[in-house]
Structures are given as structure tokens and as C-alpha cells.
DRENPA-100198 format. One record per residue (C-alpha): residue number from 1; residue in one letter; x, z negated, y. Coordinates in pm, 1 decimal. Example, Ala and Ser with C-alpha at 12.3 -4.5 7.8 and 13.67 -1.06 7.14 Angstrom:
<atoms>
1|A|1230.0|-780.0|-450.0
2|S|1367.0|-714.0|-106.0
</atoms>
This chain:
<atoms>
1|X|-1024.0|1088.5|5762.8
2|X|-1199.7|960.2|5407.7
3|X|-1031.1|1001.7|5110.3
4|X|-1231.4|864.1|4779.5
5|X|-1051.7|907.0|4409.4
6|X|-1364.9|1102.0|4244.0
7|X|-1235.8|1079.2|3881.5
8|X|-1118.1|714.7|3848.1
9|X|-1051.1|570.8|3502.9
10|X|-1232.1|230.3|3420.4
11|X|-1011.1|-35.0|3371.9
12|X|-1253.8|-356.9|3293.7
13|X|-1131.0|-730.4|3366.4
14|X|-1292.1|-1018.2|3280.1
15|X|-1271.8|-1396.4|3207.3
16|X|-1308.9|-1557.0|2931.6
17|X|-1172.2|-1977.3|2979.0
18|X|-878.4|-1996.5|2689.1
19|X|-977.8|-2364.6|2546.6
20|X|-676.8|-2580.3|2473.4
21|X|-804.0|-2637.6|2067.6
22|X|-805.2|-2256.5|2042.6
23|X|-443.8|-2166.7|2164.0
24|X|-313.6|-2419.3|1950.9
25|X|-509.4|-2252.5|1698.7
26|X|-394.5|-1928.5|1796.4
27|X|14.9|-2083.2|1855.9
28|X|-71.3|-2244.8|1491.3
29|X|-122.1|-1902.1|1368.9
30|X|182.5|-1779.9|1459.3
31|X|405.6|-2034.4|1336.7
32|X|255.7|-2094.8|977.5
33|X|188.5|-1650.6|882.0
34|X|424.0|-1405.4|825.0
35|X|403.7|-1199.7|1137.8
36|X|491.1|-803.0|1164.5
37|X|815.4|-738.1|1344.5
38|X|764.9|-452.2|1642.6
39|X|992.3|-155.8|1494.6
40|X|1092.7|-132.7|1880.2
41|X|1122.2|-466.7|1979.5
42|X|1251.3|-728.4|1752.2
43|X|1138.8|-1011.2|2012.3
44|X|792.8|-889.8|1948.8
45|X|542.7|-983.7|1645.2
46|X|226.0|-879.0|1562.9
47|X|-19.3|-990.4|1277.1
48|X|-67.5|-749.4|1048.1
49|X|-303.8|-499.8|1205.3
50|X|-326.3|-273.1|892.5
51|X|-294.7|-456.0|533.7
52|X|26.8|-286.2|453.0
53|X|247.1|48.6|503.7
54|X|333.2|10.7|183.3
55|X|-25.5|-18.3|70.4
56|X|-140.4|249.6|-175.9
57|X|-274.3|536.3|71.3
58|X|-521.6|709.9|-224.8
59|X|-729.6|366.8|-189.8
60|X|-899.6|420.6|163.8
61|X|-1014.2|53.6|137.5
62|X|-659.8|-99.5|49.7
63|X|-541.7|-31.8|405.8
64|X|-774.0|-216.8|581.5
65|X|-901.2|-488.0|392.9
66|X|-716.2|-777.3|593.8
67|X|-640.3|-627.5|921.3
68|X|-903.2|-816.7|1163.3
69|X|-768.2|-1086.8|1317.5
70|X|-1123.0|-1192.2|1498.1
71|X|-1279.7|-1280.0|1123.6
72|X|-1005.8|-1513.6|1026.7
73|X|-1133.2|-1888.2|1020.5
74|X|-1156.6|-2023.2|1409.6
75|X|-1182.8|-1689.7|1551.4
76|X|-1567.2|-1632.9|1547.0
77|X|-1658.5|-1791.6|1840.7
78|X|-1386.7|-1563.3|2082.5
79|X|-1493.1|-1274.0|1863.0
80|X|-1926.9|-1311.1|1994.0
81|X|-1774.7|-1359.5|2360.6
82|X|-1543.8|-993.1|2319.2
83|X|-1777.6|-838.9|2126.7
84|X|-2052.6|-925.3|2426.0
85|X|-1827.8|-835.1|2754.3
86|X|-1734.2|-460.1|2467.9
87|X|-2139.8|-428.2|2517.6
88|X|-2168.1|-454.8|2895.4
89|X|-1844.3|-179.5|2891.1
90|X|-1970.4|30.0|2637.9
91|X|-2342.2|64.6|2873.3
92|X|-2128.7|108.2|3210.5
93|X|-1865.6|380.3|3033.2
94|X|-2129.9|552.1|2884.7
95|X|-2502.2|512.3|3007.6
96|X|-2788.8|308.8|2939.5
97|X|-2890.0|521.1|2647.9
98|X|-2621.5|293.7|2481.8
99|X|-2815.3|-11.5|2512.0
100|X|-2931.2|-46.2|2132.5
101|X|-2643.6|103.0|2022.0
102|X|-2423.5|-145.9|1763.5
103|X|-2065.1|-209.8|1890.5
104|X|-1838.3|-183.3|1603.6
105|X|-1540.7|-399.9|1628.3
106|X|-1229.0|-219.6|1414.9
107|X|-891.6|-333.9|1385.0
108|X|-781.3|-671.9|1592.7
109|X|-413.7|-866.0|1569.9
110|X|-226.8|-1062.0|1758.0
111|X|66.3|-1018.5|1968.0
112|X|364.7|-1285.2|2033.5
113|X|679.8|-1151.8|2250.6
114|X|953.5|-1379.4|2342.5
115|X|1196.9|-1360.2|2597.1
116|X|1324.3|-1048.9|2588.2
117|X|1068.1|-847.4|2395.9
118|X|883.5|-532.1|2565.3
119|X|595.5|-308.8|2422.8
120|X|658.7|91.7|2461.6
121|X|405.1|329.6|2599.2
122|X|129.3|410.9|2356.7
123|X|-201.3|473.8|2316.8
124|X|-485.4|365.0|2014.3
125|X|-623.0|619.7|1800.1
126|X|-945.9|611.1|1654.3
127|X|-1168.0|426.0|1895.0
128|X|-1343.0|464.8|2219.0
129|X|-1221.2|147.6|2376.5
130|X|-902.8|-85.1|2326.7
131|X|-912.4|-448.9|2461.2
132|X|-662.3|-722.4|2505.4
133|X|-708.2|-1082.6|2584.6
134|X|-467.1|-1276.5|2716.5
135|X|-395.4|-1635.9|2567.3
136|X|-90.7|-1803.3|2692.3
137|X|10.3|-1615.3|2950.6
138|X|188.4|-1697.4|3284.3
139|X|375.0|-1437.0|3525.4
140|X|538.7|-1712.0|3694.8
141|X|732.4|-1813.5|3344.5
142|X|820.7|-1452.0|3314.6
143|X|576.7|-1314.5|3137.8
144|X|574.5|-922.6|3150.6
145|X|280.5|-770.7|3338.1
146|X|50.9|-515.1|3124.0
147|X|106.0|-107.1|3314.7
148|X|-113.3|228.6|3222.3
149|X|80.4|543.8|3267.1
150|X|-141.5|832.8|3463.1
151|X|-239.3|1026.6|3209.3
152|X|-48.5|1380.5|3204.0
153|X|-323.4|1621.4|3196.1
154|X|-470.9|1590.1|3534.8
155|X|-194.4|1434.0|3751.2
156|X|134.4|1588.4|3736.8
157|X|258.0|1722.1|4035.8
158|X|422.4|2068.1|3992.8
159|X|740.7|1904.0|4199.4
160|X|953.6|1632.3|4169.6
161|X|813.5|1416.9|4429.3
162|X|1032.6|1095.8|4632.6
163|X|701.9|980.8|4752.8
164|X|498.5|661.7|4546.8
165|X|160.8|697.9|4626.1
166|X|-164.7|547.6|4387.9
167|X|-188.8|903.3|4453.5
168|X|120.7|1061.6|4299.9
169|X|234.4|720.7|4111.6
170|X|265.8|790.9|3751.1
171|X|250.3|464.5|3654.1
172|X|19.5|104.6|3749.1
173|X|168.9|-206.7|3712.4
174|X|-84.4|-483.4|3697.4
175|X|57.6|-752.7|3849.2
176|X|-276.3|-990.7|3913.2
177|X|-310.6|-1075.8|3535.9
178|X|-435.7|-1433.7|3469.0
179|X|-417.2|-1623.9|3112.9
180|X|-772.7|-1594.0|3002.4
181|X|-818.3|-1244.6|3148.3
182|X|-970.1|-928.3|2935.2
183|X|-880.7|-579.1|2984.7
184|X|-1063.3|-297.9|2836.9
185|X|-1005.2|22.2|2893.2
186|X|-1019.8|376.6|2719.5
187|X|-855.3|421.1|2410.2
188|X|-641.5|721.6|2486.5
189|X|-448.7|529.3|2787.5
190|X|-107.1|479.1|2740.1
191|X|-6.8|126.2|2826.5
192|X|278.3|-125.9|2765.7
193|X|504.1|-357.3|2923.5
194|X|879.7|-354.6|3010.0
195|X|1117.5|-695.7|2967.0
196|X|921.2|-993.2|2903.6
197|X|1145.8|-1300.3|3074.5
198|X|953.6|-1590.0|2861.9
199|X|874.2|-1730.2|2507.0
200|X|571.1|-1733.3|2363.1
201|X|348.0|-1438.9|2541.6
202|X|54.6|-1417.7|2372.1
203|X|-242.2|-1215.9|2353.3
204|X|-525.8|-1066.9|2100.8
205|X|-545.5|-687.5|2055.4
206|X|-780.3|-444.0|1949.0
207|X|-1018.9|-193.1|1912.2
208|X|-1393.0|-61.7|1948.4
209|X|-1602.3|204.5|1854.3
210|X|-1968.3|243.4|1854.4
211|X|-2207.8|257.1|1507.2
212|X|-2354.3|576.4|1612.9
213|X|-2221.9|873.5|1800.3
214|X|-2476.0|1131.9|1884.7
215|X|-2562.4|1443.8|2090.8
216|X|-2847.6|1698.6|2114.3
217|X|-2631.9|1901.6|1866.6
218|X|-2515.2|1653.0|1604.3
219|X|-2488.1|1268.0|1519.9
220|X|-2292.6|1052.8|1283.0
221|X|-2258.3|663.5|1187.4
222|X|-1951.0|459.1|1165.2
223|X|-1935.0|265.9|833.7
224|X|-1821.4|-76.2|887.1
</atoms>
């Protein structure tokens, strides 16, 4: 007997060496800016990914004039190396018709849970493909392990099942996760991570789009 998964979602992983000068950069960064609070999760922080919720909403501009992480001072070099390994993802996801097509780098932050923090389920909206890269991270100090939930609309069994199967699982817990490690994966994936057991687990976040969607039918451009 064979059995192949014909519909597999990409998950990408990738290295990228974490230099000692840049996580105490990054750890720097952390301690000396007012981080965002997770609503959820008051062990987790986030820089602030969007300007403001209490920014003026009329002003499309106001909301997302500081909310890229990768163009603060000592981030440009990590934000070439992303923006490169996005290319190679965007050409493999979607075909070498992509291959002079501009990645488009949107919203990026950073995330800092301590011992006890978690991350709920969720996806990213507006983007083709969310990233993270992990900084100081160790599963061996406790450090929570990254998991993507099946998605609902083509994997529900129609009864309750006993049986865990990469089959029937609804969930993937990826254990093998290395400080200096990439994921990428499509936007509308619903990830988190349950209890993390140790301080300081810390990552960069974000999200990708293309410059220009097109089809025989229609096209548009992303302003950035």
C-alpha cells in the first residue's frame, strides 16, 4: 500500500545564524521601548505592530507609520536576509512567473514571552505569507514550541474520532525548532503556542505580500 498527502500545505524552514551583537540588539530593544502587552497573555509583549488603536482611523497613513520593526536602526541587515529566503518562497508557492515580481515586506514586530506567557490560535490578514524568526530561543529552557491547526475546511472528520493520525490530527506541534530558524508559511494558517516554561522567548514577526497581483482577467499594485 502507498499513501501520498496530495494537498500538503508549505511550511518553509530555514537558517539564518542569530549573531551575538544582534540579540543584544534585539534584548536591548526590549528593555529600553515601551512594548505592547498581549490582551491574552500578560507574559507576552509585542512592539507595536500598528502605530496605535487609538490612532485616528480617518488618516489611513496614521496607522501605520511606525509599525515595521525591520527598518528600525540595526535591523537592515536581518531584513535583506528575510526579505531574500520571502523571494525563494514566494517563486516555490507560486511559480516562476514570480521571479521579477517585488516582495513587499508589510507589518514586522517583535515578540518577547516570559515564563508563563502563550500565544492563541490566529491567523494574519492581509498578506500572502507570514514569517517568524526565531532569536533567543531554546526548547530545552522551556521555551514553547510554535503549532498550526489543520485548517477546518478540508479536514474535519464528520465523527468524533479517538484515533491521532497526521491524518486526522487537527493540530502540528513543531517540536524540532532551533534559535536561528525561519518559518514561513501561508497567511491564513492558524498558529500559536501553549505555556511557554522560560523568560525571554524571542522572535521577529511578520508579514509579506507581493507588489503586483495579476491574472488574465485583472491586475493590481500594492502601494508601499
Amino acid at each position: 500500500m502507498e499513501v501520498k498527502g496530495y494537498f500538503p500545505i508549505p511550511i518553509w524552514r530555514e537558517q539564518i545564524k542569530v549573531e551575538k551583537k544582534f540579540k543584544k540588539h534585539v534584548i536591548n530593544y526590549i528593555e529600553n521601548n515601551k512594548m505592547l502587552s498581549n490582551r491574552s497573555s500578560p507574559k507576552l509583549s509585542h512592539s507595536q505592530s500598528l502605530k496605535s488603536l487609538n490612532s485616528n482611523m480617518n488618516n489611513k497613513n496614521s496607522n501605520y507609520e511606525e509599525n515595521n520593526i525591520l527598518d528600525k536602526p540595526g535591523f537592515s541587515k536581518i531584513k535583506i536576509e528575510i526579505k531574500k529566503i520571502l523571494k525563494n518562497c514566494f517563486i516555490e508557492y507560486l511559480g516562476d512567473n514570480q521571479k521579477e515580481n517585488e516582495v513587499v515586506l508589510r507589518e514586522s514586530w517583535i515578540n518577547n514571552c516570559d515564563k508563563g506567557g502563550s500565544q492563541f490560535a490566529h491567523n494574519h490578514g492581509n498578506s500572502i505569507l507570514s514569517y517568524t524568526y526565531y532569536i533567543n530561543y531554546d526548547f530545552n529552557k522551556g521555551h514553547a514550541p510554535i503549532f498550526f491547526e489543520r485548517p477546518i475546511f478540508n479536514s474535519s472528520p464528520f465523527f468524533s474520532l479517538l484515533s491521532w493520525t497526521k491524518w486526522t490530527a487537527s493540530r502540528n506541534i513543531l517540536f524540532e525548532i532551533m534559535e536561528g530558524d525561519i518559518l514561513i508559511w501561508p497567511s491564513y494558517l492558524q498558529h500559536g503556542y501553549f505555556e511557554n516554561k522560560g523568560d525571554y522567548r524571542i522572535s521577529i514577526s511578520g508579514n509579506a505580500l507581493l507588489k503586483e497581483i495579476s491574472n488574465s482577467g485583472y491586475s493590481f499594485q500594492i502601494k508601499s
